[in-house]
C-alpha positions as a Markdown table, in Angstrom:
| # | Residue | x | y | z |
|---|---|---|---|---|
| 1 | Unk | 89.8 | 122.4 | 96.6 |
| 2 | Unk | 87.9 | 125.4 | 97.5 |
| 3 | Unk | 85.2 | 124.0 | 96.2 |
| 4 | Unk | 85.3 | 121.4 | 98.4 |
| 5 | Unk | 86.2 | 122.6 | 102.0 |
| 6 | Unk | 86.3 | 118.8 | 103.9 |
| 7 | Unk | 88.2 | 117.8 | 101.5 |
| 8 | Unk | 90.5 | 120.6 | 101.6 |
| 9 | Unk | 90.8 | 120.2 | 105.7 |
| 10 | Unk | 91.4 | 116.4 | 105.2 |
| 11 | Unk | 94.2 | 116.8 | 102.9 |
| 12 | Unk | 95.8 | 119.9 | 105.2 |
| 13 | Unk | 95.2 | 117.7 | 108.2 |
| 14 | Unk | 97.0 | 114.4 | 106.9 |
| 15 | Unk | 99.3 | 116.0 | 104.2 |
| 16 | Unk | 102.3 | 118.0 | 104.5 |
| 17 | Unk | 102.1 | 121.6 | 102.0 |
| 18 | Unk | 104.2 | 120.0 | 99.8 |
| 19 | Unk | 101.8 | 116.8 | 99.6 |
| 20 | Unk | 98.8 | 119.3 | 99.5 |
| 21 | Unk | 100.4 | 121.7 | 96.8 |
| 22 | Unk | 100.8 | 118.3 | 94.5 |
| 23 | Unk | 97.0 | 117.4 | 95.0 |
| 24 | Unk | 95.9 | 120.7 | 94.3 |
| 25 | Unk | 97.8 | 121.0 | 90.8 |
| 26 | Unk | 96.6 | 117.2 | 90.1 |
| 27 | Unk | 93.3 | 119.1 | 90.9 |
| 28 | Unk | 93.6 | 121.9 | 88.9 |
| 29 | Unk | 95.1 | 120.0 | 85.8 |
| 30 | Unk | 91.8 | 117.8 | 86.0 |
| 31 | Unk | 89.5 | 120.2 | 86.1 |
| 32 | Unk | 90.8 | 121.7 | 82.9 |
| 33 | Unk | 90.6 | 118.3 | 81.7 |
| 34 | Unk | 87.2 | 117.9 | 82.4 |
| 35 | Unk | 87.1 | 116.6 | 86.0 |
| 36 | Unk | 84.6 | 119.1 | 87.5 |
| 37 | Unk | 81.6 | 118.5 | 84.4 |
| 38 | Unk | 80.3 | 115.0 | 86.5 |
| 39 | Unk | 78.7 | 113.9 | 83.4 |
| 40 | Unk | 76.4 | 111.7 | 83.4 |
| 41 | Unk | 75.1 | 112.9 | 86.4 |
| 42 | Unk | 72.6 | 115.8 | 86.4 |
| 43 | Unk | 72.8 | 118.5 | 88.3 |
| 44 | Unk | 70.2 | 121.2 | 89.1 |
| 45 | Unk | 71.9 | 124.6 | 88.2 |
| 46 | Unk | 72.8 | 126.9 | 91.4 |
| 47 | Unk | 72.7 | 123.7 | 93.3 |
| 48 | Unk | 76.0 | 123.5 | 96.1 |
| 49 | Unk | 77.8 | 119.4 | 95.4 |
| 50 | Unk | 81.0 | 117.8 | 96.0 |
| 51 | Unk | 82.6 | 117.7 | 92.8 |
| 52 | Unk | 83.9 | 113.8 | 91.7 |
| 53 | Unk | 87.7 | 114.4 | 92.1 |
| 54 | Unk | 86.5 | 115.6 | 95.5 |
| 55 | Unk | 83.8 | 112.9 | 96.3 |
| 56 | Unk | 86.9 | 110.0 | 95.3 |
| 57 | Unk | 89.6 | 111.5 | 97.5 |
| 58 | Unk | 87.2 | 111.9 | 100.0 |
| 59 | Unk | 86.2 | 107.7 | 99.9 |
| 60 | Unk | 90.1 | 106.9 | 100.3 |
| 61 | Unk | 90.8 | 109.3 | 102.7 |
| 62 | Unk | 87.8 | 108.2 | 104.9 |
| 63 | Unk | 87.3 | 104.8 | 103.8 |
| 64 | Unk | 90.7 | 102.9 | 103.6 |
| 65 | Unk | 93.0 | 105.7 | 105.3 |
| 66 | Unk | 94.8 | 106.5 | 102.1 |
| 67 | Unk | 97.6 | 109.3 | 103.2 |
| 68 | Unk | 99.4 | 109.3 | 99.2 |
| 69 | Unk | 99.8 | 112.7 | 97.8 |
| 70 | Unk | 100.0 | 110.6 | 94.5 |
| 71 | Unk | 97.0 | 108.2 | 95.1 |
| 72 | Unk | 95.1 | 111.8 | 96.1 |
| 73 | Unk | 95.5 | 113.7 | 93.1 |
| 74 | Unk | 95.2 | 110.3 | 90.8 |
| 75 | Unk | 91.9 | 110.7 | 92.2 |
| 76 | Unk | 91.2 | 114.0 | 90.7 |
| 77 | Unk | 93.0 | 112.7 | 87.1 |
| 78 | Unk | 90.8 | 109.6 | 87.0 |
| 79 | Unk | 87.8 | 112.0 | 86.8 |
| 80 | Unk | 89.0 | 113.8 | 83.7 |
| 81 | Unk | 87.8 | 112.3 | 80.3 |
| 82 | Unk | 90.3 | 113.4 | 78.2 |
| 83 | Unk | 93.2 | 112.8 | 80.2 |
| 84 | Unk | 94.2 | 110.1 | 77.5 |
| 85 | Unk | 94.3 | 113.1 | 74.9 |
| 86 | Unk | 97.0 | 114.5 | 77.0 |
| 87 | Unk | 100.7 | 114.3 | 78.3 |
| 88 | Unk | 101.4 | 113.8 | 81.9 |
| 89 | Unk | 101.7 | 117.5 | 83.5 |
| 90 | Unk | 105.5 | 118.3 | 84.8 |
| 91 | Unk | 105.7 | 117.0 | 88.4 |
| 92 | Unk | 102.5 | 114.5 | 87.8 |
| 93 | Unk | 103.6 | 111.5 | 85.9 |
| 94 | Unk | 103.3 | 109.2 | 88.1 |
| 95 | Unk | 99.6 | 109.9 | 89.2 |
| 96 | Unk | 98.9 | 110.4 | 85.5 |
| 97 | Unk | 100.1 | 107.0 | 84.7 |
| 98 | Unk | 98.2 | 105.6 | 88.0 |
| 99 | Unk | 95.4 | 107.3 | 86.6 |
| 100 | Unk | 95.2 | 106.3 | 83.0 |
| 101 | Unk | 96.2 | 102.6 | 84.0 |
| 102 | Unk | 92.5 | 102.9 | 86.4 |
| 103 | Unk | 90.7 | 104.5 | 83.4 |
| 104 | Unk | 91.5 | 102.1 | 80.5 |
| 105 | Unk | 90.7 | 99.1 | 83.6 |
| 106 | Unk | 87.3 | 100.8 | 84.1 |
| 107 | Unk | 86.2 | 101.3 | 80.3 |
| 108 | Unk | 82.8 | 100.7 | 79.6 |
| 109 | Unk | 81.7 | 98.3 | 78.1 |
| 110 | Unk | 85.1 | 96.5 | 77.9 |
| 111 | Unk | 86.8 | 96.1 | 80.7 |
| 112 | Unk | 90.0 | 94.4 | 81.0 |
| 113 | Unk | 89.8 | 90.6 | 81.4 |
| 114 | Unk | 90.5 | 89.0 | 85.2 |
| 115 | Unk | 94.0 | 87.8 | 84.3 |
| 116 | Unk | 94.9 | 91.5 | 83.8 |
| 117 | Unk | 93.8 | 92.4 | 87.4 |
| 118 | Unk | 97.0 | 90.6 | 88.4 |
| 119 | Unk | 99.1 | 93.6 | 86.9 |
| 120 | Unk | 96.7 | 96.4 | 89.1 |
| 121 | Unk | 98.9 | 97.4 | 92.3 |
| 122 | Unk | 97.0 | 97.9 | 95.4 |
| 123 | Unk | 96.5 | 102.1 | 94.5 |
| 124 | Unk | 95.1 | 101.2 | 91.4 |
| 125 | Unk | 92.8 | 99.0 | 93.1 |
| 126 | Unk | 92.1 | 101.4 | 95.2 |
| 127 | Unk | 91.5 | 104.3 | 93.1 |
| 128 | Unk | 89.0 | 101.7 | 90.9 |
| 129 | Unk | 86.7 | 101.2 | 93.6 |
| 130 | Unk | 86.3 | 104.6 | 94.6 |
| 131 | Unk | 85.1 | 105.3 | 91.3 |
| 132 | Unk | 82.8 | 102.6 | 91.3 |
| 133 | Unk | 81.1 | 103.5 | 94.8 |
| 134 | Unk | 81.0 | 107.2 | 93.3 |
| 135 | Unk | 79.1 | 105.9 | 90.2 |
| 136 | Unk | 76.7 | 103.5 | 92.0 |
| 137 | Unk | 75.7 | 106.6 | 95.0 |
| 138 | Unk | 75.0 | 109.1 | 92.4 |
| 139 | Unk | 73.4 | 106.5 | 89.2 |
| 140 | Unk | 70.3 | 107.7 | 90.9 |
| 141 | Unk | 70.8 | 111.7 | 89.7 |
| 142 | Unk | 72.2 | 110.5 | 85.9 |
| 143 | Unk | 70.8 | 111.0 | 82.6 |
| 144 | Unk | 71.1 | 107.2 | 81.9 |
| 145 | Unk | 67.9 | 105.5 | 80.8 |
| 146 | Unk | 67.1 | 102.4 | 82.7 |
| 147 | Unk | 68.9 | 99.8 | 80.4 |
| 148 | Unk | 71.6 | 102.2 | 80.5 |
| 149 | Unk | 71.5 | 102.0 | 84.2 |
| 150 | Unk | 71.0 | 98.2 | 84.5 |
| 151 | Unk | 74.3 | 97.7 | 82.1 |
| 152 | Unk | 76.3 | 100.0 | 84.2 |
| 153 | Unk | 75.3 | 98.3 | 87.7 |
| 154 | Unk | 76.0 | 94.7 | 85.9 |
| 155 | Unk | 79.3 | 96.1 | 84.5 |
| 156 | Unk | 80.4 | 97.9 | 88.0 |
| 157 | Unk | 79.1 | 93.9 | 89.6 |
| 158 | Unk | 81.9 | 92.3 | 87.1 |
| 159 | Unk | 84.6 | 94.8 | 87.7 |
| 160 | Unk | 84.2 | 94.1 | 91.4 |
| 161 | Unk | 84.6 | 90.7 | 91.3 |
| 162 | Unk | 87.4 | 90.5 | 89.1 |
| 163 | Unk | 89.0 | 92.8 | 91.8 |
| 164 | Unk | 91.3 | 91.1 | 94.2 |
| 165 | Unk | 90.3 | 92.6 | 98.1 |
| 166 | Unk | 92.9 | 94.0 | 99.6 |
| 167 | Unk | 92.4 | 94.3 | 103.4 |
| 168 | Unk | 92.6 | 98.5 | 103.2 |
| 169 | Unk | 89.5 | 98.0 | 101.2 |
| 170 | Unk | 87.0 | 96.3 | 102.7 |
| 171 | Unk | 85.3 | 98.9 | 104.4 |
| 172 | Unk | 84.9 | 100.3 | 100.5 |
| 173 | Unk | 83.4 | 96.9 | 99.1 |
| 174 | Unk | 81.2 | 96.4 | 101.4 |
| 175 | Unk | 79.6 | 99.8 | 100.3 |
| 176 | Unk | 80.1 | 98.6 | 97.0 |
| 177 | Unk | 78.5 | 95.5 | 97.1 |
| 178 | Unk | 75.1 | 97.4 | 99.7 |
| 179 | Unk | 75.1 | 100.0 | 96.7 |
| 180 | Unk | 75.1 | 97.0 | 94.1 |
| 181 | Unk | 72.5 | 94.8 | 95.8 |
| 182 | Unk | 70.6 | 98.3 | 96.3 |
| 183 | Unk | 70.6 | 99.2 | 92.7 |
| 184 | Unk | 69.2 | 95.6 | 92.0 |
| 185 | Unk | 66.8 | 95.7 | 94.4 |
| 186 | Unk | 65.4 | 99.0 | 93.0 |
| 187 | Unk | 65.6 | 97.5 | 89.3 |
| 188 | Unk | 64.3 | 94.0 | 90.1 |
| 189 | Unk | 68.0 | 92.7 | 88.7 |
């Protein structure tokens, strides 16, 4: 988290060391994983950024008051492409499973069908919308070609509404849904 010093302060101000020590190694076993490369988004080299795992814990922390040591470092794990390619780290199972569960839910272009939102628990939810806000703030700064771009806003638009709202989140799908009609508005969609 050092290279992320809110964050760090959030997590030391509503996590015991224990609770901080776990999101840290979630952290660190992501970023071997891939976590820190942000791809698609481009960055200008030199340039001082959040990284994602960062940027995610940051929207539950903030945004719906998320206090989970697991939920926290599923954050960082959901960021890392080939998590799939691996076995859960000693001590993370559980936010690896969390993780994967999000990242298979989120595949692009086929996500899973509304009737399997009924088997998401509320921290999957959770973690699911953070990564969509992330995407839709930062589709701006990507590599993605404008038909790229449009796809990705429409997919994030069906994920979202397939999603049932829990109360916690609100806050978070209201940004959603200004990022989404934003997006549009920029792209005539």
């Amino acid at each position: 988290m050092f290279d992320s010093p809110g964050v760090w302060d959030l997590l030391k101000r509503y996590l015991d060391d224990c609770e901080v020590e776990q999101v840290w190694k979630a952290y660190a076993v992501a970023a071997q994983l891939g976590a820190l490369d942000d791809y698609p988004v481009k960055r200008i080299p030199g340039a001082s950024f959040n990284p994602r795992p960062a940027r995610l814990m940051h929207i539950l922390i903030s945004e719906a008051g998320e206090r989970s040591a697991i939920v926290l470092g599923a954050c960082a794990l959901v960021c890392a492409p080939k998590l799939a390619d691996h076995s859960p780290t000693a001590g993370l199972t559980t936010a690896w499973e969390l993780a994967l569960k999000v990242i298979k839910w989120l595949a692009y272009p086929e996500p899973l069908l509304k009737n399997d939102t009924a088997q998401l628990s509320q921290h999957h939810i959770a973690l699911a919308s953070a990564r969509i806000l992330d995407d839709l703030r930062h589709l701006h700064m990507t590599s993605l070609s404008a038909l790229e771009r449009e796809k990705l806003i429409s997919h994030h638009r069906n994920l979202i509404e397939n999603l049932p709202a829990p109360d916690s989140l609100q806050r978070i799908y209201t940004l959603i849904k200004s990022a989404v009609d934003r997006q549009g508005r920029h792209r005539g969609l």
